[in-house]
MARBA-698059 format. One record per residue (C-alpha): residue in one letter; chain; x, y, z. Coordinates in nm, 4 decimals, padded with zeros to 6 digits. Each point is the difference from the previous one (the first is absolute). Layout:
N
SITE residuo cadena        x        y        z
SITE       A      A        X        Y        Z
...
% end
This chain:
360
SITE residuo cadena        x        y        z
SITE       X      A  00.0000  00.0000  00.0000
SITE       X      A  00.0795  00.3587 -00.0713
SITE       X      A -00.1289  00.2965  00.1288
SITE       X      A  00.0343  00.3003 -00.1815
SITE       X      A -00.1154  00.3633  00.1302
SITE       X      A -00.0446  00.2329 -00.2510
SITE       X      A -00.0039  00.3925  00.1042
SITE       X      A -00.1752 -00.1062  00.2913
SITE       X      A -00.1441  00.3161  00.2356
SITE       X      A -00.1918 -00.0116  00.3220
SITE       X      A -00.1755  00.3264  00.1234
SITE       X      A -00.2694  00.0666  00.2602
SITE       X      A -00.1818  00.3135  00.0224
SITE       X      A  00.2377  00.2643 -00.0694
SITE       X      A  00.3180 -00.2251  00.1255
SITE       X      A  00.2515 -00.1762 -00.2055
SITE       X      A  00.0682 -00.3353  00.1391
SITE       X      A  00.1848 -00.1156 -00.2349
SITE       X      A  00.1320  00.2024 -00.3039
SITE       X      A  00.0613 -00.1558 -00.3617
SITE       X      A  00.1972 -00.3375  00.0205
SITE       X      A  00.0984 -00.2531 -00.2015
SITE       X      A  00.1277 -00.3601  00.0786
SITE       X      A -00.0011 -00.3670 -00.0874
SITE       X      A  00.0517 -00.3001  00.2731
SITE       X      A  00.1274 -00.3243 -00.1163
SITE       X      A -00.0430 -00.3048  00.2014
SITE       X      A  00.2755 -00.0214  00.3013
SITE       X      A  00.0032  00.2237  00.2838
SITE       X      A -00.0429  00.3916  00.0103
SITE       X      A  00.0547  00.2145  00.2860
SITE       X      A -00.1939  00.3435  00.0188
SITE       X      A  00.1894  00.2097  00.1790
SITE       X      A -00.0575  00.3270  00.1689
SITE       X      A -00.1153  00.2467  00.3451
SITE       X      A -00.3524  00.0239  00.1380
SITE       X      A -00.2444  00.1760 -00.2699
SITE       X      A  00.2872 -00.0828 -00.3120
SITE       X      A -00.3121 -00.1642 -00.1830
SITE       X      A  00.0632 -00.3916  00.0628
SITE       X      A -00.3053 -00.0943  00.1136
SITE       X      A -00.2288  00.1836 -00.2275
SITE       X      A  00.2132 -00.1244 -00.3078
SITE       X      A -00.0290 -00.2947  00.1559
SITE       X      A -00.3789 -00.0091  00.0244
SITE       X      A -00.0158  00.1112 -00.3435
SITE       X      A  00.1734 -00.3053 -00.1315
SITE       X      A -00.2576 -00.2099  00.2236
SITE       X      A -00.2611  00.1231 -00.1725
SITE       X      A -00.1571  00.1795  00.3428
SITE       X      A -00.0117  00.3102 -00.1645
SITE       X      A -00.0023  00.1327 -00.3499
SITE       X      A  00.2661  00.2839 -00.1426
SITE       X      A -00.0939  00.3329 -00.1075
SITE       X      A  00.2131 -00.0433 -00.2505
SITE       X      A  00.1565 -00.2629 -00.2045
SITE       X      A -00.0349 -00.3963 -00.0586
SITE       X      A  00.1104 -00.3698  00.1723
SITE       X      A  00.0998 -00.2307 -00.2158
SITE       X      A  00.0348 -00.4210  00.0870
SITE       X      A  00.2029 -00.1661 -00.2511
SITE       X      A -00.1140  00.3065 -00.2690
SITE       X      A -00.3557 -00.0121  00.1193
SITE       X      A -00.1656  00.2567  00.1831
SITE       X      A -00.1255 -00.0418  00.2741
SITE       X      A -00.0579  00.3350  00.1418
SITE       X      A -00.4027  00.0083  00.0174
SITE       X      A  00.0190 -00.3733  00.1445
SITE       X      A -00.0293 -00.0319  00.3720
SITE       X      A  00.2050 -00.1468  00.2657
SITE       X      A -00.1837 -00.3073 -00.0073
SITE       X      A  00.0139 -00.0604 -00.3506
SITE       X      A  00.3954  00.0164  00.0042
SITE       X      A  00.2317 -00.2442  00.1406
SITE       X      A  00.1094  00.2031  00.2882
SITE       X      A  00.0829 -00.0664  00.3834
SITE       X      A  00.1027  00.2338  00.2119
SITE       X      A  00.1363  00.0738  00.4249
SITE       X      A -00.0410  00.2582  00.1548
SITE       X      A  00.2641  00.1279  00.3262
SITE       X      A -00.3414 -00.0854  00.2932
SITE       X      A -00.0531 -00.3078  00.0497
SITE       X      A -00.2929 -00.1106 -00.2357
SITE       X      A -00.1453 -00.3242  00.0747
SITE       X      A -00.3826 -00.1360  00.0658
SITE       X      A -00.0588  00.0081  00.3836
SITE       X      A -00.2229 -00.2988 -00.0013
SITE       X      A  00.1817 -00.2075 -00.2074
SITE       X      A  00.3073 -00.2373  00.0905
SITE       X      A  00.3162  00.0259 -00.1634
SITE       X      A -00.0518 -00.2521 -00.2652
SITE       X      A -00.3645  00.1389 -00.0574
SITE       X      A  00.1429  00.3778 -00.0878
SITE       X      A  00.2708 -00.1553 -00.2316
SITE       X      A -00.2600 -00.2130 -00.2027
SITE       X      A -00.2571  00.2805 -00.0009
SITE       X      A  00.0817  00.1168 -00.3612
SITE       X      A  00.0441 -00.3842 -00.1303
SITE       X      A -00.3575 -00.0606  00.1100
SITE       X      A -00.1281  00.2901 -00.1759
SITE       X      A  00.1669 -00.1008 -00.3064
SITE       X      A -00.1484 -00.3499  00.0365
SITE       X      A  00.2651 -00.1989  00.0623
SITE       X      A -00.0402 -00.3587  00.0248
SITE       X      A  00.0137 -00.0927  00.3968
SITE       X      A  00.3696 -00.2186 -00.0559
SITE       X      A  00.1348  00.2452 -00.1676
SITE       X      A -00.0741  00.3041  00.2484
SITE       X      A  00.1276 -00.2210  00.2432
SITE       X      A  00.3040 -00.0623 -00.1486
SITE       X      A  00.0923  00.3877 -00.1030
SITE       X      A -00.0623  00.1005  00.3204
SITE       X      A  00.2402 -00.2023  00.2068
SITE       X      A  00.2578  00.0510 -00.2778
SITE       X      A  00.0105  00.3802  00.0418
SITE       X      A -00.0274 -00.1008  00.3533
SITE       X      A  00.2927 -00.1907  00.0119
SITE       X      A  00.1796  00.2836 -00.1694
SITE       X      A -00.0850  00.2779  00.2416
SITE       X      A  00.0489 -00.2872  00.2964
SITE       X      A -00.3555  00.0183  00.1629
SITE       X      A -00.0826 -00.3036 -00.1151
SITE       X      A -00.0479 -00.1090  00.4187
SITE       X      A -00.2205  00.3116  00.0384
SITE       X      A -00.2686 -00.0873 -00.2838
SITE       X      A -00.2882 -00.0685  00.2661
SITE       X      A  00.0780  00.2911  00.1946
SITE       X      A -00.1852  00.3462 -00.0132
SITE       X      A  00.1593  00.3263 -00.1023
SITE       X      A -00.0428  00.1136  00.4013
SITE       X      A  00.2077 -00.3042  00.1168
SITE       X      A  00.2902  00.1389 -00.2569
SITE       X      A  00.3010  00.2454  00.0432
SITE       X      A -00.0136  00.2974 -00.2075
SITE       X      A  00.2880 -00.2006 -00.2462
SITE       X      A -00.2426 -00.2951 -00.0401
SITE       X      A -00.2850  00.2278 -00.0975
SITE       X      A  00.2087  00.1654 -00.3212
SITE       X      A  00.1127 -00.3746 -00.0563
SITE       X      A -00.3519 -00.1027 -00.0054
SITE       X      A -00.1343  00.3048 -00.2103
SITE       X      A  00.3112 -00.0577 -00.2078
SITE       X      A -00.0806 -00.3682 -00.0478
SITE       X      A -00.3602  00.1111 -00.1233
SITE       X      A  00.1466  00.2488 -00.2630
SITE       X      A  00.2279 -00.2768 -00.1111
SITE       X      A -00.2050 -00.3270 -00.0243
SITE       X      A -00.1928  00.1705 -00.2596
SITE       X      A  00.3168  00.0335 -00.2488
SITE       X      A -00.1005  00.3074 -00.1579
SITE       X      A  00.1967  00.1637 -00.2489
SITE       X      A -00.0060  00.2754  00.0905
SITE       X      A  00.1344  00.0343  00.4317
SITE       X      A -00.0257  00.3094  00.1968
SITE       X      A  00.2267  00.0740  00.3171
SITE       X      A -00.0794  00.3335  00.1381
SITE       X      A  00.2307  00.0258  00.3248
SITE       X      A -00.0843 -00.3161  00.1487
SITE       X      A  00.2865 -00.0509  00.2116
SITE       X      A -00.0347  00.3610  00.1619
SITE       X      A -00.1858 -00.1074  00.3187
SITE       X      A  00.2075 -00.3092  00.0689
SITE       X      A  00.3192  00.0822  00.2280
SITE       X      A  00.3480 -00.0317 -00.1321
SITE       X      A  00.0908 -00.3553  00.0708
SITE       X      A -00.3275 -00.1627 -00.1341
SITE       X      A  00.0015  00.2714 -00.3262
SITE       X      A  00.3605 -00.1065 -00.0634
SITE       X      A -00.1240 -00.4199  00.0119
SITE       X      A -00.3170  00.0602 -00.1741
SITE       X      A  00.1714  00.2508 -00.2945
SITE       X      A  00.2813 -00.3119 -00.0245
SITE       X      A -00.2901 -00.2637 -00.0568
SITE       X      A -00.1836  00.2383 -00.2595
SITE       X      A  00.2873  00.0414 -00.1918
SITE       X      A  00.0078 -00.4131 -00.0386
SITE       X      A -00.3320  00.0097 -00.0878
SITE       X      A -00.0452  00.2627 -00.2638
SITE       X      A  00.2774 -00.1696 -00.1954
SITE       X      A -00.2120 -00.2538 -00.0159
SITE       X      A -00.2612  00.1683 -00.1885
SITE       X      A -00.0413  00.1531 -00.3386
SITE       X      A -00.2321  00.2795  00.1296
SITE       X      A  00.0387  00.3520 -00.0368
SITE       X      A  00.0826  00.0530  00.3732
SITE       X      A -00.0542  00.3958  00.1114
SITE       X      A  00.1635  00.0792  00.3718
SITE       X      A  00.0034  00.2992  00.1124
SITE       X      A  00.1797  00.1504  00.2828
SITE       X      A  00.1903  00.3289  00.1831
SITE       X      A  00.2576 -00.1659  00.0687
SITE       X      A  00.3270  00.0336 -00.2167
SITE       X      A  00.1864 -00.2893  00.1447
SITE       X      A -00.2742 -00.2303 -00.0251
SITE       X      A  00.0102  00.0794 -00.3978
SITE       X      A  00.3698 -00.1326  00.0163
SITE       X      A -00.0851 -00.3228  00.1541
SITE       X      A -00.2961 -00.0651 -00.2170
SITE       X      A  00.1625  00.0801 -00.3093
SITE       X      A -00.1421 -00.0419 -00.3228
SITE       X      A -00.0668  00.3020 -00.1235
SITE       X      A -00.1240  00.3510  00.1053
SITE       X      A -00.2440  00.2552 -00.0599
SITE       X      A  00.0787  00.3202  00.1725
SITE       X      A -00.3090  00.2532  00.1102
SITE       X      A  00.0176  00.3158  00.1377
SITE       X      A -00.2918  00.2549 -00.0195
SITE       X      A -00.1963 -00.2259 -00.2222
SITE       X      A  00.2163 -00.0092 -00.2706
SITE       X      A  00.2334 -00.2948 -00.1379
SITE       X      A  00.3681  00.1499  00.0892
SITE       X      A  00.1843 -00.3205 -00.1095
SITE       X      A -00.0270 -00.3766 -00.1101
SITE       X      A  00.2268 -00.2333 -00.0303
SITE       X      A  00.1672 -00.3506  00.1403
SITE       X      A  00.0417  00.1190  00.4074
SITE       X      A  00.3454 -00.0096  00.0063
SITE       X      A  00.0879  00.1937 -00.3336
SITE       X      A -00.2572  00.2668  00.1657
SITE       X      A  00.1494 -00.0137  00.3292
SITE       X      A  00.3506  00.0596 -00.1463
SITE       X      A -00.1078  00.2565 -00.2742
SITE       X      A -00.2641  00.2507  00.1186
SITE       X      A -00.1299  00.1836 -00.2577
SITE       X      A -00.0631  00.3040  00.1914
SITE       X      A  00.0713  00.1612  00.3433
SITE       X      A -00.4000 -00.1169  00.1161
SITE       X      A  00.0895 -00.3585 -00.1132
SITE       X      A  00.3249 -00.0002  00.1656
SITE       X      A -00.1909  00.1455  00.3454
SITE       X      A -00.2660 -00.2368 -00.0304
SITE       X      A  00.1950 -00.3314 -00.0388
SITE       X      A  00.2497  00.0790  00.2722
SITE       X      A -00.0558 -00.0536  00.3722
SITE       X      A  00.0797  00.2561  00.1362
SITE       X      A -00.0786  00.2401 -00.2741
SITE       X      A  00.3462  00.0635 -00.1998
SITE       X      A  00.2435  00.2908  00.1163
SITE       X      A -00.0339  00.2933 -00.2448
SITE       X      A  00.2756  00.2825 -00.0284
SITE       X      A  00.0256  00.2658 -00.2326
SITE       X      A  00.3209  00.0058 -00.1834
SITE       X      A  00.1710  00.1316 -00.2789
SITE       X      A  00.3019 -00.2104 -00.2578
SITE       X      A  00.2487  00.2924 -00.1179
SITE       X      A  00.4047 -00.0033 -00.0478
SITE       X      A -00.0067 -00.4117  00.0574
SITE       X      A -00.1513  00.0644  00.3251
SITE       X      A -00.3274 -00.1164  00.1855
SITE       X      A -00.0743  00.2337  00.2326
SITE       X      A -00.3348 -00.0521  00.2534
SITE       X      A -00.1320  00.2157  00.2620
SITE       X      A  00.2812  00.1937  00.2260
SITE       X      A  00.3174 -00.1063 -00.0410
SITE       X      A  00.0037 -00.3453 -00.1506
SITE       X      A  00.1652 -00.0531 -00.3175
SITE       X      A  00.2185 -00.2552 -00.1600
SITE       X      A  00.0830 -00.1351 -00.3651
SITE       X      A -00.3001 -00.2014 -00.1828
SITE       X      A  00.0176 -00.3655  00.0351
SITE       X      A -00.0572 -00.2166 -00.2979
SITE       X      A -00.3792  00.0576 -00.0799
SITE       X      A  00.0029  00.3804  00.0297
SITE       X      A  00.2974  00.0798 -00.1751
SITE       X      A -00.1589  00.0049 -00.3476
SITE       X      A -00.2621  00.2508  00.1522
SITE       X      A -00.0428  00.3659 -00.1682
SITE       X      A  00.1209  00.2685  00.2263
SITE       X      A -00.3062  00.1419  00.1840
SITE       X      A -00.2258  00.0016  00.2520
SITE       X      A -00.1340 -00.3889  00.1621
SITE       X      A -00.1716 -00.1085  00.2746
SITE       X      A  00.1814 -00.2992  00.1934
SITE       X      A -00.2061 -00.3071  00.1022
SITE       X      A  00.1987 -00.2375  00.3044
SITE       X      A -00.1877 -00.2684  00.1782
SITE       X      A  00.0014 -00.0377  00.3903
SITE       X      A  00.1927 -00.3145  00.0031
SITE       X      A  00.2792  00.1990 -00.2362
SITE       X      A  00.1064  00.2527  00.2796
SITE       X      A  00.1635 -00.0987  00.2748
SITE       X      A  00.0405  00.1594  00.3742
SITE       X      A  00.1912 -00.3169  00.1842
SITE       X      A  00.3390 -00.0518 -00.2521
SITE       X      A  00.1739  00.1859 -00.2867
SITE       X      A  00.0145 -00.2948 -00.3318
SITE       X      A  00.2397  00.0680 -00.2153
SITE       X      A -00.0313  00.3120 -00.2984
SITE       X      A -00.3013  00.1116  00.2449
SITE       X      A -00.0535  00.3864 -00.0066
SITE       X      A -00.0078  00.1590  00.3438
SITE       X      A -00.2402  00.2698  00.1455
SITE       X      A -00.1237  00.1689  00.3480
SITE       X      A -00.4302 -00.0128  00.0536
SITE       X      A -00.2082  00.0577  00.3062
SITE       X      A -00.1880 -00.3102  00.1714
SITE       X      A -00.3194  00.0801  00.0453
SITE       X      A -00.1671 -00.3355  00.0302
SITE       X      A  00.1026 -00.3608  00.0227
SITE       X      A -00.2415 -00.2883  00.0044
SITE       X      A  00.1056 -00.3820  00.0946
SITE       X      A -00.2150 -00.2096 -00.1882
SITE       X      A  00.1076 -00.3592  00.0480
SITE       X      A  00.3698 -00.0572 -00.0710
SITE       X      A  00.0172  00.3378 -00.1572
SITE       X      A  00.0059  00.3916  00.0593
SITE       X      A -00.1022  00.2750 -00.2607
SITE       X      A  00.1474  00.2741  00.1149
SITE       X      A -00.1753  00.3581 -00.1264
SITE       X      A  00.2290  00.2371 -00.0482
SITE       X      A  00.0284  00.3895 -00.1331
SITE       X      A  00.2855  00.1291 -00.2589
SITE       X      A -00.0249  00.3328 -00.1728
SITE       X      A -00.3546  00.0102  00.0749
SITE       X      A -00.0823 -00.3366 -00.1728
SITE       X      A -00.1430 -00.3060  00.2301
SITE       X      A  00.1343 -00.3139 -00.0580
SITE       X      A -00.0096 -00.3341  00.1214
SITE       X      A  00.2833 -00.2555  00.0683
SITE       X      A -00.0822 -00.3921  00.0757
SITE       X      A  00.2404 -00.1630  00.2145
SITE       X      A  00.0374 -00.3175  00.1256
SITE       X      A -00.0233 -00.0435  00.3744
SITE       X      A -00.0837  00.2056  00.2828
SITE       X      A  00.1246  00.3508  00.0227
SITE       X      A -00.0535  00.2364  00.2660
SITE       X      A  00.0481  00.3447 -00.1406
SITE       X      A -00.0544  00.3450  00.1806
SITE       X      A -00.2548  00.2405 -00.1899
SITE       X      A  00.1603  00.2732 -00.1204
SITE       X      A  00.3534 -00.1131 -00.0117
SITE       X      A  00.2011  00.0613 -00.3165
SITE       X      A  00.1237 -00.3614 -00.1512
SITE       X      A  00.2060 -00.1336 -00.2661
SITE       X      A -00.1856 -00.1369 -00.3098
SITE       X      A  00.1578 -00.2517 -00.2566
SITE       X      A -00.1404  00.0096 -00.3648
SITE       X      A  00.0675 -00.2746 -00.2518
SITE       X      A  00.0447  00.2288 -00.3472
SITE       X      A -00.0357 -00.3078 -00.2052
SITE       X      A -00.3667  00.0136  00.1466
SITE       X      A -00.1426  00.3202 -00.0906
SITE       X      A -00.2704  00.0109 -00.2863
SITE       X      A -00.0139  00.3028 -00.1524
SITE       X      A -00.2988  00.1496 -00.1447
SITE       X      A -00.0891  00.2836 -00.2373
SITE       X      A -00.1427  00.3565  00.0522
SITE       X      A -00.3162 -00.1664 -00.0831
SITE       X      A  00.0271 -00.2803  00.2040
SITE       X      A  00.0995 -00.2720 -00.2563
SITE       X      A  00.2095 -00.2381  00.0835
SITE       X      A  00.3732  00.1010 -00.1836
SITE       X      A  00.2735 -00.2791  00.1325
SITE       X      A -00.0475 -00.3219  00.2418
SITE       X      A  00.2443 -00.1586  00.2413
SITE       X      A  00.1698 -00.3035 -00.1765
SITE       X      A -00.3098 -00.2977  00.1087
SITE       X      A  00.1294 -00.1876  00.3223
SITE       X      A -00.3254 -00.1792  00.2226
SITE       X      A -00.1094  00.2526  00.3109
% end
């Protein structure tokens, strides 16, 4: 199956919701990706078939399907809350939508303790969604989406509500299963890093408007823009203002230093400077580093790690280090910067020159 969206819009009332798009979806996994209000889950419900464009047509396989409803199309979809039937037991909710389709009684019975067997509730089939933790309700409402095999499978944030350790064991296990299937498989999510363990490829949002698609890692390692490169970075990448002139880089107050590899074919001018958290450094000096003073004005310990916030020349920025570091607000500090890093970006915001690829 392919689906193909062809200068798709979404308005209501007087807002935009989702501005002129186009995109086609081949089977395999594909990761929406943006913030809160980007447009993912209206785009999302517009592929569904829940509501209808103001502009534009869905095609399936070259056949459109735009005036069809959701329950004419093959679609299945899971939502972040837990969506399940109260009354019914755990094997009941799964084989809800094979009953409605008719399914011969052997055959519903054998789909549903497949899909339970791959989401490992396959002991909690006579149980009812009250007796289940908030993971075995998405596995349940997540083994209902899948036992219908649809071609067409809609994640919209479904691991948001789960906490860390059971998102990272149930995101493992969907990644298994997908590969499994030849559906188009839609997941959407916030979450940049989740996008990087998914894989597959990626849709960027922001504003509802397409920013950038391609396979997640080409994305991740070429942003198109400065809002791509914000959006699939966690934190948000560092941005300085800089200028290339007299085989210099120069950024902010008083760092400069020759252009590595990737810049040096630059035009003289005016840039902006894109560094990721995890490319500055606070704790140890690596080697052809560029140093430079900044103001502490937060630190945060989140797990094994501490993203220190930090003001130079006016400019916030944010540095993620590994372990615990106690650090006195206001203090002035040493910060390392990797040159062979730094993105650079036009006056418009385009991307102009990449770090050579390397994973993180």
């Amino acid at each position: 199956m392919t689906l193909r969206l062809e200068q798709l819009a979404r308005r209501v009332g007087k807002e935009t919701h989702l501005y002129r798009m186009d995109l086609t979806l081949e089977p395999g996994l594909n990761v929406l990706l943006g913030p809160t209000l980007a447009g993912k889950t209206s785009l999302m419900r517009l592929m569904a078939g829940l509501d209808r464009p103001s502009e534009g047509r869905v095609l399936v396989d070259g056949t459109d399907v735009t005036s069809r409803s959701v329950r004419e199309r093959s679609v299945a979809m899971v939502y972040q809350q837990f969506i399940n039937y109260p009354s019914l037991t755990v094997y009941d909710n799964i084989a809800s939508p094979l009953r409605l389709a008719r399914l011969p009684r052997p055959e519903i019975d054998r789909k549903v303790r497949e899909v339970a067997g791959l989401l490992h509730i396959e002991h909690l089939l006579g149980r009812l969604p009250a007796e289940l933790s908030g993971g075995q309700q998405q596995r349940t409402a997540i083994g209902r989406a899948l036992v219908k095999e649809a071609d067409l499978l809609l994640l919209d944030e479904p691991l948001v509500n789960l906490d860390y350790k059971l998102r990272e064991e149930l995101r493992a296990e969907l990644q298994a299963i997908f590969a499994q299937r030849r559906a188009v498989v839609v997941y959407a999510t916030t979450e940049p890093l989740e996008a990087l363990v998914l894989g597959g490829r990626t849709v960027v949002m922001g504003e509802g408007r397409i920013l950038q698609t391609g396979p997640t890692l080409q994305v991740y390692h070429h942003p198109a823009s400065t809002d791509v490169a914000r959006i699939f970075s966690d934190p948000p990448m560092n941005m300085l203002e800089g200028t290339i002139a007299d085989g210099r880089v120069s950024l902010g107050d008083g760092i400069a230093f020759p252009p590595c590899a990737h810049l040096a074919a630059l035009p003289a001018g005016r840039y902006r400077f894109g560094v990721r958290a995890n490319h500055l450094g606070i704790a140890r000096r690596r080697p052809g580093d560029v140093e430079f003073p900044a103001e502490v004005a937060l630190a945060e310990v989140s797990g094994s790690e501490t993203f220190v916030h930090l003001l130079h020349d006016g400019v916030d920025l944010v540095v993620q280090e590994e372990g615990i570091h106690s650090l006195r607000l206001g203090a002035t500090m040493s910060v390392f910067l990797a040159p062979g890093q730094l993105y650079a970006f036009d006056a418009a915001g385009a991307l102009a020159a990449a770090p050579a690829r390397r994973e993180g």
